[in-house]
N, C-alpha and C positions, 0 to 999 in steps of 0.2 A: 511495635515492630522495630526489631534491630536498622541503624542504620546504615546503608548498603555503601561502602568506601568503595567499591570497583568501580563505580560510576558516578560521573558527575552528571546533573540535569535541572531544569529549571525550564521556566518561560520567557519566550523572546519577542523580538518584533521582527517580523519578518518585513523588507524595506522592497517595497514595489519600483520599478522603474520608475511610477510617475510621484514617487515621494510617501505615497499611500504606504499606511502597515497592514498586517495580518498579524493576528494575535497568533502564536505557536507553543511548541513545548521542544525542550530540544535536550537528546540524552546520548552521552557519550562515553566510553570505557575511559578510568582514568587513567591507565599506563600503560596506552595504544597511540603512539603519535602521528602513524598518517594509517586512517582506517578508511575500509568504503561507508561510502553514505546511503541510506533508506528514506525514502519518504512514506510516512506511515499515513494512509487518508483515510479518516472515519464514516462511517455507517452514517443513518440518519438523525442519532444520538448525538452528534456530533462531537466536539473535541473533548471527551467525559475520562474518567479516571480508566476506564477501561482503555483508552487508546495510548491515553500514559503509562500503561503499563505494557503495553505491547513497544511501545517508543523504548520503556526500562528494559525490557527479554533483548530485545535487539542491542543494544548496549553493552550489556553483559554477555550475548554474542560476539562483541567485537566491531559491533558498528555504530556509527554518529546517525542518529535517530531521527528527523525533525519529523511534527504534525504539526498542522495547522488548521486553524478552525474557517472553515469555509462559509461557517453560517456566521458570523462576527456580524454587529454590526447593534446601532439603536432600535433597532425592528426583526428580532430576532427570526421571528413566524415569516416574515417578509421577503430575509434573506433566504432563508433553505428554501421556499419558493420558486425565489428567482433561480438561485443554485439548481435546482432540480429539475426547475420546466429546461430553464435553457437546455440543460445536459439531455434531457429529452429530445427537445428540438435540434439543437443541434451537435450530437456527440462527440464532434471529430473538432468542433471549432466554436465552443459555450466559454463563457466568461470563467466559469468554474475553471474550466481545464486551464486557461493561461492564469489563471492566479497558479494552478498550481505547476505550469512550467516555469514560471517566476520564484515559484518559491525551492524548485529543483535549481533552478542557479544561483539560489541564493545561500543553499548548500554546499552548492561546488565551492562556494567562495570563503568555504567556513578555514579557520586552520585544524589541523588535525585531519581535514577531507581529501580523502583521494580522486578529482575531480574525472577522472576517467572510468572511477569504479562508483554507478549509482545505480540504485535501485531502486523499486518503489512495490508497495503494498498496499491494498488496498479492502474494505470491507463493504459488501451491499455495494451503494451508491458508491461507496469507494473504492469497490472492487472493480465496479462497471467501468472510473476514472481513471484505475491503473490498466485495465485493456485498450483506453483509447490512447493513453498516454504512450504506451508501448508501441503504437502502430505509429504516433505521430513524432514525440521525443527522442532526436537523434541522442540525447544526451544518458540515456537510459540502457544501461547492460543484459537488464532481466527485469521482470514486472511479476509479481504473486498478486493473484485473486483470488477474493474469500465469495463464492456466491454472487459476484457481479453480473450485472446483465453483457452480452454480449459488443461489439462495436458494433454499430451501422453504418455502410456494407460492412457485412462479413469480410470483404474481401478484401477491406483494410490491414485485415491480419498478413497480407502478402507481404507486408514492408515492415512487419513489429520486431520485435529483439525476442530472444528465447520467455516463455512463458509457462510459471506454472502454475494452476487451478485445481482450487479446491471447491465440490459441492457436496449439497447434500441429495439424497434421495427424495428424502417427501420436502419438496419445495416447490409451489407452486410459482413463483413467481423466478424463476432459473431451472424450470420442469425442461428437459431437453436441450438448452443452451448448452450442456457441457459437450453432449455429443456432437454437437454441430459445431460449437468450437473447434473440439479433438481434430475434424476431419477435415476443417480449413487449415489449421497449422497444418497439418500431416500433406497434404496439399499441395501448400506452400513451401513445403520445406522448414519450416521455423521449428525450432528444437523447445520440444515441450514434455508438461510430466503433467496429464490432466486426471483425477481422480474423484469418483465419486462417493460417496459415504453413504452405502442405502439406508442406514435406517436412524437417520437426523432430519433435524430440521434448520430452517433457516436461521444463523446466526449461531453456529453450534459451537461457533469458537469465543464466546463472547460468556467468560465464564463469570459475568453477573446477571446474565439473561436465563430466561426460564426455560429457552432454548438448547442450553450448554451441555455439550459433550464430552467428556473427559477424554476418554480415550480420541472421539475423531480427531480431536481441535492437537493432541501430544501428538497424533502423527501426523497431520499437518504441519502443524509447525517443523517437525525433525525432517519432512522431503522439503519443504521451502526453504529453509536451514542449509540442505545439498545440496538442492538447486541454483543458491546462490555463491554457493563457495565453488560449483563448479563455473559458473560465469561472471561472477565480482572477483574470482580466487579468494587465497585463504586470506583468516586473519587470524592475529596472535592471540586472542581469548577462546579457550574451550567454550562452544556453542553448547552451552546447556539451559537450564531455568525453560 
């Protein structure tokens, strides 16, 4: 494959308040000098080539990309564990989510970041992380979910930032969460664009998965695409790929 000159990207360390790192990926357009930033957070697969490329799409969008691996660590099995029950236990307030408001300001601090324009995205368990994010992260413009599970309460969504979701129809495990979502934002007032894909399944944007949808995962991406340009505003690379 040809090499892609509009972007530059690579892996970082992401620098914790208490000195700790997070291993990440971080991809940027090359001649974009102050863009918004995305935080891209993976699925249960964790930080795999597939999220590197959703970190490149956005890039060549026009935005400074980062992921980071949530499951890092010497006990690999151990961490997504831990990551996952907490985020269970406790959604609004898990070790997960403050790594990753830490690593939302560790964005803001990037150069080329426009630190007032952030967003995040999220898939699965990532998804579920960018909805709580959104209800709790003053720092955050707009929040995309692929398929996450809801916040608990619901009625944390009263305080979130504009939010758009994507699911699919045959997904048991997000079977009604979108409606119920729809109708708390709408509620609340929170400015939303929530859609359903009836005839996918879970993970339908994950086009190495046996799940993948061509079509749903291209029109998702192009309303999340608007959605952000109407609340990041614009940026100087045609939003294509």
């Amino acid at each position: 494959m040809a090499e892609d000159h509009t972007i530059t990207s690579g892996n970082v360390d992401v620098i914790r308040p208490d000195q700790t790192t997070v291993p990440g990926y971080l991809a940027q357009p090359a001649a974009v000098d102050r863009a918004p930033g995305v935080l891209v957070i993976h699925e249960a697969g964790g930080l795999n080539e597939n999220i590197r490329d959703v970190a490149d799409r956005f890039a060549r969008a026009g935005y400074v990309a980062l992921a980071v691996d949530l499951f890092a660590g010497s006990h690999r099995r151990l961490c997504m564990l831990r990551v996952m029950g907490a985020a269970l236990l406790r959604p609004l307030d898990s070790s997960g989510l403050h790594a990753l408001q830490e690593s939302i300001a560790w964005l803001q601090r990037q150069p080329g970041v426009d630190p007032d324009r952030i967003g995040v995205v999220g898939f699965c368990m990532g998804g579920g992380f960018a909805l709580a994010l959104a209800c709790v992260d003053r720092a955050l413009k707009s929040a995309a979910s692929f398929y996450g599970g809801n916040p608990r309460p619901l009625s944390a969504v009263a305080a979130a930032c504009p939010i758009v979701g994507s699911f699919p129809g045959n997904d048991r495990f997000t079977r009604g969460g979108a409606v119920k979502l729809e109708a708390a934002l709408t509620r609340y007032g929170v400015p939303h664009d929530i859609k359903t894909y009836p005839d996918t399944r879970h993970s339908f944007f994950n086009d190495r998965g046996p799940t993948y949808d061509a079509d749903a995962a291209q029109d998702a991406w192009e309303r999340m695409l608007a959605f952000f340009r109407d609340h990041l505003g614009a940026v100087s690379v045609s939003p294509t790929g």
